[in-house]
MIDOSE-1310 file (N, C-alpha, C; in nm, 2 decimals, decimal comma, always signed):
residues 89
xxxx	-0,19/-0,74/-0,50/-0,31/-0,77/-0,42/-0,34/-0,91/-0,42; -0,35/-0,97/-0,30/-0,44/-1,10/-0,31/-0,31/-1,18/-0,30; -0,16/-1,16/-0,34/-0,09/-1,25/-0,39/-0,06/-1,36/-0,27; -0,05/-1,54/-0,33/-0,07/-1,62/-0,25/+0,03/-1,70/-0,26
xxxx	+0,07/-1,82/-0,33/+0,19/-1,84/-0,42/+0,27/-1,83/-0,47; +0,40/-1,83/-0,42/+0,52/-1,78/-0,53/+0,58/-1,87/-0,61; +0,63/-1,81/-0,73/+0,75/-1,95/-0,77/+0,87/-1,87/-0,85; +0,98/-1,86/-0,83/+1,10/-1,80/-0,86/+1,18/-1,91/-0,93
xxxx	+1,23/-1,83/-1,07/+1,34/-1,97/-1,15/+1,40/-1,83/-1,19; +1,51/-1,83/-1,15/+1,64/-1,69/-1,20/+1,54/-1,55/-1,19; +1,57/-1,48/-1,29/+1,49/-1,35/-1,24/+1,36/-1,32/-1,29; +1,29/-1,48/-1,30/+1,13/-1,44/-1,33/+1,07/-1,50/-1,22
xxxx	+0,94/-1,43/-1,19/+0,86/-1,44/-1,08/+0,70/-1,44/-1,09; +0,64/-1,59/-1,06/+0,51/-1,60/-1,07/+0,46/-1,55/-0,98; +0,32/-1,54/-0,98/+0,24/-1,53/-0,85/+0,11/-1,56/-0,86; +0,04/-1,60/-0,78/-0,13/-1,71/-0,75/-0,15/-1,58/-0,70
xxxx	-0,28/-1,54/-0,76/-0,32/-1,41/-0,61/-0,50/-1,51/-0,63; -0,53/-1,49/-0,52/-0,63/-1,64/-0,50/-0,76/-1,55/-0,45; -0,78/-1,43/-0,45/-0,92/-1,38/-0,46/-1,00/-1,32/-0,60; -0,91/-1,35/-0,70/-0,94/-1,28/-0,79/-0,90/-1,38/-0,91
xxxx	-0,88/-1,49/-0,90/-0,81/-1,59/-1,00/-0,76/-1,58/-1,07; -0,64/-1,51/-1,06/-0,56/-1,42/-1,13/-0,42/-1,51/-1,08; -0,34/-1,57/-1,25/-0,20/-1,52/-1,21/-0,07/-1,42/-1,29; +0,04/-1,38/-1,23/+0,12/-1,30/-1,28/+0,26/-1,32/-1,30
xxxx	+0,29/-1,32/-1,38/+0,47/-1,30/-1,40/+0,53/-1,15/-1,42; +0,63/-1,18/-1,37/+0,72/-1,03/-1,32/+0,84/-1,07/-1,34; +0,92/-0,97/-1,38/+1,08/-1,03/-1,41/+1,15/-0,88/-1,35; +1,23/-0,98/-1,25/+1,31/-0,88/-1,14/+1,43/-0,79/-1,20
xxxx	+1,46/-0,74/-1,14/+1,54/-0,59/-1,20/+1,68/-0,72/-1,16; +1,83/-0,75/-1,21/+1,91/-0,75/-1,15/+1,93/-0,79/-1,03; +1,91/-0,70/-0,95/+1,96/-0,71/-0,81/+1,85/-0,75/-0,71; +1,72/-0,80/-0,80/+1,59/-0,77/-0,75/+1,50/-0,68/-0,63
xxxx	+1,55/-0,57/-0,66/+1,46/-0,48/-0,57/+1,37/-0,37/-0,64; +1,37/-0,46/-0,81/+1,24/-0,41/-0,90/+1,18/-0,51/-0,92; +1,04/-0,52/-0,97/+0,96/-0,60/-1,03/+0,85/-0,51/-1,11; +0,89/-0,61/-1,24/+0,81/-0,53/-1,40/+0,71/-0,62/-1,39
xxxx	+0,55/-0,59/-1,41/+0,49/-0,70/-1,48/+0,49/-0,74/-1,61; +0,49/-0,87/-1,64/+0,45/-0,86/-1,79/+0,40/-0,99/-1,83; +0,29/-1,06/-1,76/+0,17/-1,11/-1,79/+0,13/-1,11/-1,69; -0,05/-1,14/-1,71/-0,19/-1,16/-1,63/-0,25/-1,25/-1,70
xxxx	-0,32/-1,33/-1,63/-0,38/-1,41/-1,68/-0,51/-1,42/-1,57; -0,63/-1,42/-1,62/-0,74/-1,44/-1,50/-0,83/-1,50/-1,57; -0,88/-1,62/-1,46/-0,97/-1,73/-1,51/-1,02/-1,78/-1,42; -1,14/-1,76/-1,43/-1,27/-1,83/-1,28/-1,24/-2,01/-1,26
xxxx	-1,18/-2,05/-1,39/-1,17/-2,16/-1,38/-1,02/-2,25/-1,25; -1,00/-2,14/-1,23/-0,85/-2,12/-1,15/-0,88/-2,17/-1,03; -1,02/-2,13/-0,98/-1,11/-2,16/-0,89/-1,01/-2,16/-0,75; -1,01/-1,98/-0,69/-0,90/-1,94/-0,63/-0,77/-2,02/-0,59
xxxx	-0,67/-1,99/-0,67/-0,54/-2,05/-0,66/-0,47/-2,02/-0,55; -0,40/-2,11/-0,46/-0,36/-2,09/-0,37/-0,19/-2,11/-0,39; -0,15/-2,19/-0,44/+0,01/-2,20/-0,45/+0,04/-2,25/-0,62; +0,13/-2,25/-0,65/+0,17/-2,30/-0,79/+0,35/-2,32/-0,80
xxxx	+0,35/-2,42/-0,89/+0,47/-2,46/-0,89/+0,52/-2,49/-1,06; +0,65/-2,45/-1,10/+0,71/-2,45/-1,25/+0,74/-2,60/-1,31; +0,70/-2,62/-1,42/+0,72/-2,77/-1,45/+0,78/-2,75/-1,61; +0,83/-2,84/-1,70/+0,85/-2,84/-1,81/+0,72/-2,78/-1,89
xxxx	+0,62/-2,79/-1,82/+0,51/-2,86/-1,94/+0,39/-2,72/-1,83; +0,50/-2,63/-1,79/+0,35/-2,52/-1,77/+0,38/-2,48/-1,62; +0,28/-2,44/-1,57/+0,28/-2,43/-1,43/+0,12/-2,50/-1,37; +0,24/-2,53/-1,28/+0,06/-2,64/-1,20/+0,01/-2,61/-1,12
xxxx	-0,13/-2,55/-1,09/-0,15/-2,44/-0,97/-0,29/-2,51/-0,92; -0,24/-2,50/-0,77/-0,35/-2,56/-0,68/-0,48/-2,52/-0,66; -0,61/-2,55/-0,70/-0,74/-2,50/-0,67/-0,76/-2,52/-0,54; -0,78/-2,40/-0,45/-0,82/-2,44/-0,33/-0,93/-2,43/-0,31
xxxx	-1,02/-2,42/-0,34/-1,19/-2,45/-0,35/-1,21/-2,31/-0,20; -1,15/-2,25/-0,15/-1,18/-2,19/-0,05/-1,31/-2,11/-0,04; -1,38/-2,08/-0,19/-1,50/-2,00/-0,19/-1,60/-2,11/-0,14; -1,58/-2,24/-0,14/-1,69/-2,31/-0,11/-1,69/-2,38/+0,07
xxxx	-1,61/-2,28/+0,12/-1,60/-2,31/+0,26/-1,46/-2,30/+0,30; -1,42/-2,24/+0,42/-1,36/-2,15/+0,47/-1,31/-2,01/+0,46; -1,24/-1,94/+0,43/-1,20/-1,79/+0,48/-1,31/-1,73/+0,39; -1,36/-1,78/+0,25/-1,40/-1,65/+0,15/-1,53/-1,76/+0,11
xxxx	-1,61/-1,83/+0,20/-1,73/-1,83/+0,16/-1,77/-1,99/+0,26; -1,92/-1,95/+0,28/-1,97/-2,07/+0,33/-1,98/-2,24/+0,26; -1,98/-2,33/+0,35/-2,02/-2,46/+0,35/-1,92/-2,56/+0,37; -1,90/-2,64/+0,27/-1,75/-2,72/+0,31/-1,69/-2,77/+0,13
xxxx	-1,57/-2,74/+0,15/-1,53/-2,81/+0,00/-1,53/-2,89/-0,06; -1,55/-2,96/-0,15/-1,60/-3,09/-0,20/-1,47/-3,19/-0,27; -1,45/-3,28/-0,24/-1,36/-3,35/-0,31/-1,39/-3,40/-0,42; -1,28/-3,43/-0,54/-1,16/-3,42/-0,51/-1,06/-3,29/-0,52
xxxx	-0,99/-3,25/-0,47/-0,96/-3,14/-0,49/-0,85/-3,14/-0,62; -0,83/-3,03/-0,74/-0,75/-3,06/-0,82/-0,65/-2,99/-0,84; -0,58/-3,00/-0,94/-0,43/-2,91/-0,99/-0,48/-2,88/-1,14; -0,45/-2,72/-1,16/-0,49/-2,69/-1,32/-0,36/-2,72/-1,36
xxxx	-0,35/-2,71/-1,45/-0,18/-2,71/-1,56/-0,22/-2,59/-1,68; -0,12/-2,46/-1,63/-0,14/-2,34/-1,72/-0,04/-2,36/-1,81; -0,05/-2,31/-1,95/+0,09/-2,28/-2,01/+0,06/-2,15/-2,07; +0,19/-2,11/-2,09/+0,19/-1,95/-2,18/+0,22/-1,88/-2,07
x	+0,24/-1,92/-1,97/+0,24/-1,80/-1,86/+0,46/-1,78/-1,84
């Protein structure tokens, strides 16, 4: 649900789901036409995540401020906009 973001490195698989500030890893079957979860992480501080990308040092996931104006809430977003840096995930 919600999912926004992907990031694939071999047969693991993140995901941004950006209504619920929630992200997830999943590690694909093989031939990938499974997917197991096996973490969640959810943090208001995520401040709905819109895309995310794999780095040495974590995953870097974009705050899209969208609750503070456009699709999922009124006014306009405020700059600057930032990048969290998760690790453990």
């Amino acid at each position: 649900m919600n999912g926004d973001g992907l990031e694939l490195s071999g047969r693991t698989l993140w995901a941004a789901h950006n209504r619920t500030n929630t992200l997830t890893r999943w590690r694909l079957s093989p031939d990938g036409t499974e997917a197991h979860l096996t973490r969640t992480l959810t943090d208001p501080a995520l401040q709905v995540p819109t895309t995310l990308a794999r780095t040495q040092h974590g995953l870097l996931v974009v705050r899209s401020q969208f609750d503070k104006g456009g699709p999922m809430g009124p006014g306009t977003p405020t700059p600057p906009f930032t990048v969290a840096r998760v690790t453990g995930m």
